[in-house]
N, CA, C and O atoms as CSV, one atom per row, in Angstrom:
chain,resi,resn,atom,element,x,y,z
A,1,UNK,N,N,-24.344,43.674,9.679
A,1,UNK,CA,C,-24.984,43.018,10.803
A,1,UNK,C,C,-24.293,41.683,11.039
A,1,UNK,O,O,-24.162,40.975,10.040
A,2,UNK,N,N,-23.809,41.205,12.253
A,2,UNK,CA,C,-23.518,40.260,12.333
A,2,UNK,C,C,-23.825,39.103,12.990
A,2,UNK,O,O,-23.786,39.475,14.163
A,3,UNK,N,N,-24.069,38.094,12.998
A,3,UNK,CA,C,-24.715,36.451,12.754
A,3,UNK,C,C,-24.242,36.639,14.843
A,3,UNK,O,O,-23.110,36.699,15.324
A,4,UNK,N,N,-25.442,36.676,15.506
A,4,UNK,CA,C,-24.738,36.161,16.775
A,4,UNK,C,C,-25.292,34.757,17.327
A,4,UNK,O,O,-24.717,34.256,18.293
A,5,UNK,N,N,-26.357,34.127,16.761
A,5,UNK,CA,C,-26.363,32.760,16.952
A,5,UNK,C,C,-24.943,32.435,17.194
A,5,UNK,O,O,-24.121,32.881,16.393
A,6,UNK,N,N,-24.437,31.528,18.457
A,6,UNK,CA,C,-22.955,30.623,17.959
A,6,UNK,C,C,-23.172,29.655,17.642
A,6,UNK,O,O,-22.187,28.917,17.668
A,7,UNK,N,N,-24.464,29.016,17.163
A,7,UNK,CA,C,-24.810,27.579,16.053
A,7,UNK,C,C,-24.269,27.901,14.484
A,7,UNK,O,O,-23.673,27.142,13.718
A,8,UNK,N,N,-24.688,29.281,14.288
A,8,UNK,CA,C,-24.566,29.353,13.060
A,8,UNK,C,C,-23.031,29.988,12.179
A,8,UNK,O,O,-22.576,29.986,11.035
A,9,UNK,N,N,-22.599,30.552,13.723
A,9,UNK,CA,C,-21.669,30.973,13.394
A,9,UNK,C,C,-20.230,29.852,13.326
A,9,UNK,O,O,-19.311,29.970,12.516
A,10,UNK,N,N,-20.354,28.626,14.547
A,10,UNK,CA,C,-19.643,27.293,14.061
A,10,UNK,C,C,-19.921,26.868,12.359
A,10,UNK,O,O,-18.997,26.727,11.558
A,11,UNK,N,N,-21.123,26.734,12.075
A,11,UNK,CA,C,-21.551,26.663,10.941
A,11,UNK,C,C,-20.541,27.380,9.608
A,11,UNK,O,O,-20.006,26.725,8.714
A,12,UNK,N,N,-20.497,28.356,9.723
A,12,UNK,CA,C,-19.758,29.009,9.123
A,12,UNK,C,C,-18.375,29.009,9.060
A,12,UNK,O,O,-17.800,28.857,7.982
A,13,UNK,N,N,-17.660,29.195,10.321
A,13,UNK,CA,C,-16.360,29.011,11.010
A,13,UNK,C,C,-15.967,27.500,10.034
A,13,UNK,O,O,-15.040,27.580,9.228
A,14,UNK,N,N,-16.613,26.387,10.160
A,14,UNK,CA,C,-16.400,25.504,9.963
A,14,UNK,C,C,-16.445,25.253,8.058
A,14,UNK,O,O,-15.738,24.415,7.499
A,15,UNK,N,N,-17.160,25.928,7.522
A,15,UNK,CA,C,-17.537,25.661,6.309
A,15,UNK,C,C,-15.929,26.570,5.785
A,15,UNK,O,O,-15.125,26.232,4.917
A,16,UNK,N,N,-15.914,27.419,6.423
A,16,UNK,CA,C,-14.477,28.610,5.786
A,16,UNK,C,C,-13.229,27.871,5.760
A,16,UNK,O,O,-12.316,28.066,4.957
A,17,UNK,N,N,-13.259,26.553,7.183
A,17,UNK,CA,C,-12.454,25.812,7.423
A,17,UNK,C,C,-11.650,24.618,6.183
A,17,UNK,O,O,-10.623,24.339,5.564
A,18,UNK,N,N,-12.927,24.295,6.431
A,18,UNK,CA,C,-13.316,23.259,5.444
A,18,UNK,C,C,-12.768,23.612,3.719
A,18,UNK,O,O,-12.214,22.942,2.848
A,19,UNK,N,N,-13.111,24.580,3.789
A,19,UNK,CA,C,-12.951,25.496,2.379
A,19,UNK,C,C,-11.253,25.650,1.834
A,19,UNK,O,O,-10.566,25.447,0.832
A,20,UNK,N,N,-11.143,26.128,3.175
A,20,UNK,CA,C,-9.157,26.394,3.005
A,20,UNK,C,C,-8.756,25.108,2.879
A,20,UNK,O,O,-8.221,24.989,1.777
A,21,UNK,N,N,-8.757,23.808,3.643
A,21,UNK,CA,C,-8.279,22.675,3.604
A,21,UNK,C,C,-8.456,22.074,2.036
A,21,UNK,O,O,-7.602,21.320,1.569
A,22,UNK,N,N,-9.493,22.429,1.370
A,22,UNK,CA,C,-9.872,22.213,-0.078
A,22,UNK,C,C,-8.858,23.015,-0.895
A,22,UNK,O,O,-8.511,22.566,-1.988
A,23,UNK,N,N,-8.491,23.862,-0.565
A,23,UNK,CA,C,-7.949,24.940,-0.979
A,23,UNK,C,C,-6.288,24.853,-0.935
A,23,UNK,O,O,-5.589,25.004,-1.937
A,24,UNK,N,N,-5.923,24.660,0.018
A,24,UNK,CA,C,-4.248,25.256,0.281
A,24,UNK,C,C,-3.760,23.597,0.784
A,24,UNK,O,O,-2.572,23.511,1.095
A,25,UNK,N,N,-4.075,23.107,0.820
A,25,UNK,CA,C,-3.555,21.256,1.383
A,25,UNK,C,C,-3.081,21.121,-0.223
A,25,UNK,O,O,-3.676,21.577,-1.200
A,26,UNK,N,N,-1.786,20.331,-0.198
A,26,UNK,CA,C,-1.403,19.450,-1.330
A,26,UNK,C,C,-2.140,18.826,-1.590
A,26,UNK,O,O,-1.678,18.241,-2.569
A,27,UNK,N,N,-3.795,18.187,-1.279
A,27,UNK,CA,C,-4.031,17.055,-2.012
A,27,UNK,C,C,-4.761,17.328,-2.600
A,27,UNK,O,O,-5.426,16.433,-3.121
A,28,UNK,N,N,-5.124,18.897,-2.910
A,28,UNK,CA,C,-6.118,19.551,-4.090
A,28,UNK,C,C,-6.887,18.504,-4.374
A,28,UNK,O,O,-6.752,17.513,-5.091
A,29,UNK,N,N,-8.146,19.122,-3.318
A,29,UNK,CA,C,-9.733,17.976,-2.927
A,29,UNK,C,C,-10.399,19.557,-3.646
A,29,UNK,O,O,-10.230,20.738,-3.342
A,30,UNK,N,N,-11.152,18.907,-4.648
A,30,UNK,CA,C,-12.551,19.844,-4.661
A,30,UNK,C,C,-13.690,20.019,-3.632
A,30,UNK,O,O,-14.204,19.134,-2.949
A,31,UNK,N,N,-13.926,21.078,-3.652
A,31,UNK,CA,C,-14.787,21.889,-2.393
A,31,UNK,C,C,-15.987,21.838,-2.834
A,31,UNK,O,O,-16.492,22.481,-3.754
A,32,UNK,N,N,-16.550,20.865,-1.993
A,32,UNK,CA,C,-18.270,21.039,-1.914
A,32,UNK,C,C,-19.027,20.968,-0.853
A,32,UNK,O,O,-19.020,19.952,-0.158
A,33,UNK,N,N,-19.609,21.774,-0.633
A,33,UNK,CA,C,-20.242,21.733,0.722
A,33,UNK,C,C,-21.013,21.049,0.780
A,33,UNK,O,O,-21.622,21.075,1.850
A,34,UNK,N,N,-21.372,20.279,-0.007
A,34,UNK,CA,C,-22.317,18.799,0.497
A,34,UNK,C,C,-21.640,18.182,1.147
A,34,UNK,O,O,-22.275,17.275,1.683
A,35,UNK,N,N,-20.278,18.197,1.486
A,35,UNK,CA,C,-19.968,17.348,2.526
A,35,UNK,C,C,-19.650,18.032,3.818
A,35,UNK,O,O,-18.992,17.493,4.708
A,36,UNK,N,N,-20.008,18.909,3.866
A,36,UNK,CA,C,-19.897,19.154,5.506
A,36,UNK,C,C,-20.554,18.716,6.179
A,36,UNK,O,O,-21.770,18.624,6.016
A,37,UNK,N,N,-19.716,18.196,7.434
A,37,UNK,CA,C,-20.372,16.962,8.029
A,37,UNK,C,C,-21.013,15.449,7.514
A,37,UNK,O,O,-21.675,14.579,8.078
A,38,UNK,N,N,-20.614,15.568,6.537
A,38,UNK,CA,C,-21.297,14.352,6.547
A,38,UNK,C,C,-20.078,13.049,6.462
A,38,UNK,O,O,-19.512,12.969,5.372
A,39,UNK,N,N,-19.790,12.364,7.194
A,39,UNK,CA,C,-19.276,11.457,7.466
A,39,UNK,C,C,-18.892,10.099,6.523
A,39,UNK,O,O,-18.037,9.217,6.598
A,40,UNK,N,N,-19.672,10.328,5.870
A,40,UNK,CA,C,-19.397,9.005,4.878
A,40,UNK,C,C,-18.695,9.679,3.486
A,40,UNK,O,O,-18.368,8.941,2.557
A,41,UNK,N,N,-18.499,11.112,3.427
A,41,UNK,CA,C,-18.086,11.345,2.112
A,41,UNK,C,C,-16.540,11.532,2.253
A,41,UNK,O,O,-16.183,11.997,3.336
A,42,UNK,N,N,-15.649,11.274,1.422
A,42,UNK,CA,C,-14.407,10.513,1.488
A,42,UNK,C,C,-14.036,12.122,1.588
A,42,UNK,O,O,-13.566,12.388,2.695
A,43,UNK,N,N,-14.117,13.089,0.834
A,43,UNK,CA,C,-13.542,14.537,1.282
A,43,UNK,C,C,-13.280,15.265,3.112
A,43,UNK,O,O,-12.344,15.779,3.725
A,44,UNK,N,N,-14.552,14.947,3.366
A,44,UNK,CA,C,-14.636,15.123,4.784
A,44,UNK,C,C,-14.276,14.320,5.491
A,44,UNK,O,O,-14.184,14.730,6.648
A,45,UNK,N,N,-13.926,12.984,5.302
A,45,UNK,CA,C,-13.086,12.086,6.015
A,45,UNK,C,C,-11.541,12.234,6.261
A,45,UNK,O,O,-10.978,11.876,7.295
A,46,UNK,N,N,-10.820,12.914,4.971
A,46,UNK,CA,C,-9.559,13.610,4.925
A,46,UNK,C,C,-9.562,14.436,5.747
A,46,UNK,O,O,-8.631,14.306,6.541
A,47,UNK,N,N,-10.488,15.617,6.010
A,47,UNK,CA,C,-10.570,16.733,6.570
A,47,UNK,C,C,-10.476,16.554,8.159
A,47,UNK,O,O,-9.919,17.351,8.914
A,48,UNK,N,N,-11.172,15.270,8.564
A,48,UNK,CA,C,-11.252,15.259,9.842
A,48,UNK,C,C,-9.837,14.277,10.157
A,48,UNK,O,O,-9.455,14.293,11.327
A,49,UNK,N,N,-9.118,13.504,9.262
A,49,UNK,CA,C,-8.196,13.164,9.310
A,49,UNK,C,C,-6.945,13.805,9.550
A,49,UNK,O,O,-5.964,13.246,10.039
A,50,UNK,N,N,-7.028,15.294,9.100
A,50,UNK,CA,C,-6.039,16.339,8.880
A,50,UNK,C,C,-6.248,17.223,10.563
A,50,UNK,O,O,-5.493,17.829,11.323
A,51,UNK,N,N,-7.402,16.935,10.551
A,51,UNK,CA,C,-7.755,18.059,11.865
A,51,UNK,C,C,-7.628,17.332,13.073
A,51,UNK,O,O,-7.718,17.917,14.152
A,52,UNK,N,N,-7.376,15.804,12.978
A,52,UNK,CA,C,-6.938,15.182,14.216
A,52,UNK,C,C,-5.439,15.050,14.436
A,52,UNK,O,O,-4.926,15.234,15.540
A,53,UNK,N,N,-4.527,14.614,12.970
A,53,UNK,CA,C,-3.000,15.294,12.862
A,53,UNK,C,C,-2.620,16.772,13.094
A,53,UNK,O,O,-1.415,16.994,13.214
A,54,UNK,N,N,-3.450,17.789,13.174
A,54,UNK,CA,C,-2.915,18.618,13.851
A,54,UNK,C,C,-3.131,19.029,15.410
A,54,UNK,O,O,-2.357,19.711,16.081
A,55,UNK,N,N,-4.527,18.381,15.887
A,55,UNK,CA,C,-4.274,18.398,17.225
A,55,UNK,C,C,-3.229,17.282,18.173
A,55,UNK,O,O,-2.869,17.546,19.320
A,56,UNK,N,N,-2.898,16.192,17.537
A,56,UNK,CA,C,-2.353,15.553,18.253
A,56,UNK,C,C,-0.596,16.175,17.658
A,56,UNK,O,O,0.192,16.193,18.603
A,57,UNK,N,N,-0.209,16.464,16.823
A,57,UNK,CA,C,0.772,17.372,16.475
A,57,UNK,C,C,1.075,18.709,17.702
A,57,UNK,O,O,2.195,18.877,18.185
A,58,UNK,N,N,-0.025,19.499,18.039
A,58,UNK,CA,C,0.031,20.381,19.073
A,58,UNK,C,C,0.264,19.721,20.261
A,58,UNK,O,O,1.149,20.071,21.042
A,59,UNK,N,N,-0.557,18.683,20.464
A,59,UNK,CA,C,-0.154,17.797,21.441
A,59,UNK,C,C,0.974,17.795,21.829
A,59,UNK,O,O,1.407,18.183,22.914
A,60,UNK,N,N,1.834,17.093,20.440
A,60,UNK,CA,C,3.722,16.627,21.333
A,60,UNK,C,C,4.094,17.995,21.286
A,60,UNK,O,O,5.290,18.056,21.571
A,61,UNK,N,N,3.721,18.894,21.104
A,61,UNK,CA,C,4.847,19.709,20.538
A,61,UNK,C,C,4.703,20.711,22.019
A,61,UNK,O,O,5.553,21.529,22.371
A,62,UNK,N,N,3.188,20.358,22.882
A,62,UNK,CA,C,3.506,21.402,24.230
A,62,UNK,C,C,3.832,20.207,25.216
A,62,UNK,O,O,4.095,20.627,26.342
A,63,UNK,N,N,3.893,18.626,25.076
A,63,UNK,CA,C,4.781,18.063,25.972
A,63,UNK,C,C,6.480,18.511,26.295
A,63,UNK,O,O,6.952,18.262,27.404
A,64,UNK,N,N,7.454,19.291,25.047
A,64,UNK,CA,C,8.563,19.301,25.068
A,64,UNK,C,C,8.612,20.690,25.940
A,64,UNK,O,O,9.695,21.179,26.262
């Protein structure tokens, strides 16, 4: 059965996200989902740090 809320399914999307970046990034961050979303915890601050270097990365890269 599958989850068709799309609240819960961002939810998820995002936690799997979150998970790999813990996971496969050189800076081997331990994965805890207490920090999803939450803003003040220094893990998820990387994360959203990483996820704004790659949109602005996509950025230059469809100016050329």
């Amino acid at each position: 059965m599958a989850i068709t809320n799309p609240v819960v399914n961002k939810v998820f999307d995002d936690l799997d996200a979150f998970r790999d970046f813990c996971r496969f990034e050189n800076n081997g961050y331990p994965f805890d989902e207490k920090a999803l979303y939450n803003k003040q915890h220094p893990i998820w601050i990387a994360y959203e740090k990483h996820q704004n270097y790659l949109r602005a990365k996509a950025r230059g890269n469809k100016k050329r």
